[in-house]
C-alpha positions in Angstrom: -16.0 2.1 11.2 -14.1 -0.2 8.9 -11.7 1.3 5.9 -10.9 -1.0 3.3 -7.5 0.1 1.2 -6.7 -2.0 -1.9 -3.3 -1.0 -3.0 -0.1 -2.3 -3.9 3.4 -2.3 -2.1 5.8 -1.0 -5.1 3.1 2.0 -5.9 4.3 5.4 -4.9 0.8 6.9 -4.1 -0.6 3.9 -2.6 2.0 4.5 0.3 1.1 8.7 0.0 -2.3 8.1 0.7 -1.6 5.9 2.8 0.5 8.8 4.9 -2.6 11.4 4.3 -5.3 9.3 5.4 -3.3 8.7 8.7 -2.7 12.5 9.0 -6.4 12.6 8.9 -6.8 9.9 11.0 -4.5 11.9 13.9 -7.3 15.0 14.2 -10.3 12.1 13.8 -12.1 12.4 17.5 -13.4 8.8 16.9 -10.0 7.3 15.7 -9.8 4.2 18.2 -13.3 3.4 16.2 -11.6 2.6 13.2 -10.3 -0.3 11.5 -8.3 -0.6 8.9 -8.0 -3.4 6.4 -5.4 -3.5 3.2 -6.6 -5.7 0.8 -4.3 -6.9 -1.8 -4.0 -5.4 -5.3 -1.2 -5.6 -7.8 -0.5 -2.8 -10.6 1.9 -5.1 -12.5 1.2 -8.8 -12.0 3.4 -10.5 -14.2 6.4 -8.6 -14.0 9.4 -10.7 -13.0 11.5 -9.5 -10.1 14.3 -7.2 -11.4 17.2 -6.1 -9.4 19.3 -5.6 -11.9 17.1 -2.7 -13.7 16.9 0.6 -12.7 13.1 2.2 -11.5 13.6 4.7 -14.1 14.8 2.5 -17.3 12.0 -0.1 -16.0 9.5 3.2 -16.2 10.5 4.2 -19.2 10.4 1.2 -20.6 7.0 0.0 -19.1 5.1 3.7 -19.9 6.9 4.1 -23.6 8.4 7.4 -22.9 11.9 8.8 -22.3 14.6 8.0 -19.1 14.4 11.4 -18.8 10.0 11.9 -18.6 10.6 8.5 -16.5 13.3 10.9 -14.1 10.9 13.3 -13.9 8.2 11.8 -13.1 9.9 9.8 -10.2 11.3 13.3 -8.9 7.7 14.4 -9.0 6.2 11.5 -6.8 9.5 12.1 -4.8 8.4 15.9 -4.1 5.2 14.7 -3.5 6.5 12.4 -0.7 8.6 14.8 1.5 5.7 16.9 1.5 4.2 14.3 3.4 7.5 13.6 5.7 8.4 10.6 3.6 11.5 9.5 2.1 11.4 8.0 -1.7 15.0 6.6 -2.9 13.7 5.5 -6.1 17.2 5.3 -7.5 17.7 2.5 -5.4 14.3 0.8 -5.8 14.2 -3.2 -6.7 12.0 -3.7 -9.4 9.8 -6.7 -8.0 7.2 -8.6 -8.6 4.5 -8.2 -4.8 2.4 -11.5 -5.1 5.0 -13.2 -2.6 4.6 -9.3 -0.3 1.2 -9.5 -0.7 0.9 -13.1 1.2 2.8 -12.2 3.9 0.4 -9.1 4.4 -2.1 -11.8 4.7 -0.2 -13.9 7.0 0.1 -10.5 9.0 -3.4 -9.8 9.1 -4.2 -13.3 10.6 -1.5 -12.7 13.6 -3.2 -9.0 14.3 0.0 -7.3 12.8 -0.7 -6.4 9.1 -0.3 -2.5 9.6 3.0 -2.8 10.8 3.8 -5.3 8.1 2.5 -3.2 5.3 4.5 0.0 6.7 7.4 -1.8 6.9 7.1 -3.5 3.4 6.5 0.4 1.8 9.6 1.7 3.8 12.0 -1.1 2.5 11.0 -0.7 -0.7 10.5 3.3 -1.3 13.2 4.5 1.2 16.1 1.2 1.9 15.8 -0.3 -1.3 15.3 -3.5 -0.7 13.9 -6.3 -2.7 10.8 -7.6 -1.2 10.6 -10.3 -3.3 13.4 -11.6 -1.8 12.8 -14.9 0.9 16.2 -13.5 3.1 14.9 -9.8 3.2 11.2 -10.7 3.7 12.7 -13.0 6.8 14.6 -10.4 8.5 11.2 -7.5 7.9 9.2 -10.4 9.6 11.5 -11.2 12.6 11.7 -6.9 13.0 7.7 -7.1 13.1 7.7 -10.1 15.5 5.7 -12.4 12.6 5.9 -15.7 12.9 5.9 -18.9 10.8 7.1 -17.1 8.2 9.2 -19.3 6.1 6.5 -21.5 6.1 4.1 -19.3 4.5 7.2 -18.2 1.9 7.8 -21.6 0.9 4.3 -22.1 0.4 1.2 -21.4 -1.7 -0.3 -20.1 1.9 -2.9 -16.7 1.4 -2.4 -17.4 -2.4 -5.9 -17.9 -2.6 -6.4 -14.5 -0.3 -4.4 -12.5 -2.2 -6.1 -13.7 -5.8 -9.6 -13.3 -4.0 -8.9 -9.7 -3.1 -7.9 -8.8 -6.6 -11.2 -10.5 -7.8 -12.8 -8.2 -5.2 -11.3 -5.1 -7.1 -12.4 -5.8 -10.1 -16.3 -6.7 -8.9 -16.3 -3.1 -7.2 -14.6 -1.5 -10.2 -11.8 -0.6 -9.0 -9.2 0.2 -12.0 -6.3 1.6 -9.9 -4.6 2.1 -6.2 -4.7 3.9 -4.1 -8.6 2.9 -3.2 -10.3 3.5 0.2 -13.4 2.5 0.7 -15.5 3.3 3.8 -18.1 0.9 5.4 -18.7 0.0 1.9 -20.7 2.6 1.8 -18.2 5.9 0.1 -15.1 5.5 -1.3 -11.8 8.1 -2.2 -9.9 6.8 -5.0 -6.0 7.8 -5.2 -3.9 9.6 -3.0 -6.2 12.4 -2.0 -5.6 16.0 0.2 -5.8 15.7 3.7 -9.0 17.8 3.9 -11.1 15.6 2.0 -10.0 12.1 3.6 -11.3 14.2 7.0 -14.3 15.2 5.3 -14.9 11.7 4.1 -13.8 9.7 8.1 -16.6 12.5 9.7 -19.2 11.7 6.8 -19.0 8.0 7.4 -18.9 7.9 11.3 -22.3 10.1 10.6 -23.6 7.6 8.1 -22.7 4.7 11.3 -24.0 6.2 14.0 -26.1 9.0 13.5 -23.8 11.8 15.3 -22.1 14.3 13.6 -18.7 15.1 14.3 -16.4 17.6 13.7 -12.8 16.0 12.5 
């Protein structure tokens, strides 16, 4: 079974749903007959790397509403995450832009290592604060995740094309916004959905697959 998830690295439900589909994922019988794919997506393309500007000035800002509605959404999101064992220090969060995150991802994905990139890319972003727009920071992530050749994909235009492709992808299927899973092409769960129904959905498409049934 294959799972395709377009999301993007600075987007606080992408990494939720993320957490809820792996929860799901840990009571799937048929786990080891998943793959999992993240395909590139980015909420804010032409934002400029930041790291001088808070999250919540840079919400407000963005969304037209108050610092305080911008502080009170981020401590929603925030609630959100610990119910999910997560950590979300968005008062420390680097506002940047994920097109140079993104290739890397890619770069992952070619050396059989993109879901430990991508975790790793949400944790320093959400929970240590770090700017992953940054060439030093993306270095040290990569030499953590055992990637190689990385500074020669940074200094690049490497998985440009990738990146740009799987965007173009998005917007064929009609996807608007991340999170988005889709299964086997065939079903789909748009944002960061309960537990239940990503179970629901993993049993649903193994049946579609392979004709059994099976209870997650």
């Amino acid at each position: 079974m294959i799972i395709e998830i377009w999301s993007d690295i600075v987007c606080p439900f992408c990494y939720l749903g993320k957490r809820k589909l792996e929860k799901a994922l840990e009571a799937f019988p048929a786990e080891d007959a998943v793959s999992i794919t993240y395909k590139s997506f980015q909420l804010m393309p032409d934002v400029p790397t930041q790291p001088g500007l808070s999250i919540n000035a840079f919400l407000a800002r963005e969304k037209g509403i108050s610092l305080e509605q911008a502080q009170e959404m981020n401590a929603y999101v925030t609630e959100q995450a610990n119910a999910m064992g997560l950590t979300y220090n968005l008062d420390r969060a680097v506002v940047a832009n994920t097109f140079r995150a993104h290739r890397l991802l890619h770069h992952a994905k070619s050396l059989g290592l993109q879901s430990e990139t991508k975790e790793r890319l949400l944790k320093a972003y959400f929970t240590e604060g770090k700017n992953i727009d940054d060439t030093d920071t993306l270095l040290a992530l990569a030499e953590e995740i055992g990637l190689t050749q990385v500074q020669q994909v940074l200094e690049s235009d490497d998985y440009a094309l990738d990146v740009r492709a799987d965007v173009l992808e998005a917007r064929q299927l009609g996807i608007k916004g991340v999170p988005f899973f889709v299964f086997n092409r065939k079903s789909a769960i748009s944002g960061a959905q309960n537990v239940a129904l990503f179970s629901e959905t993993l049993a649903q498409a193994f049946a579609d697959e392979t004709g059994k049934s099976i209870k997650s």
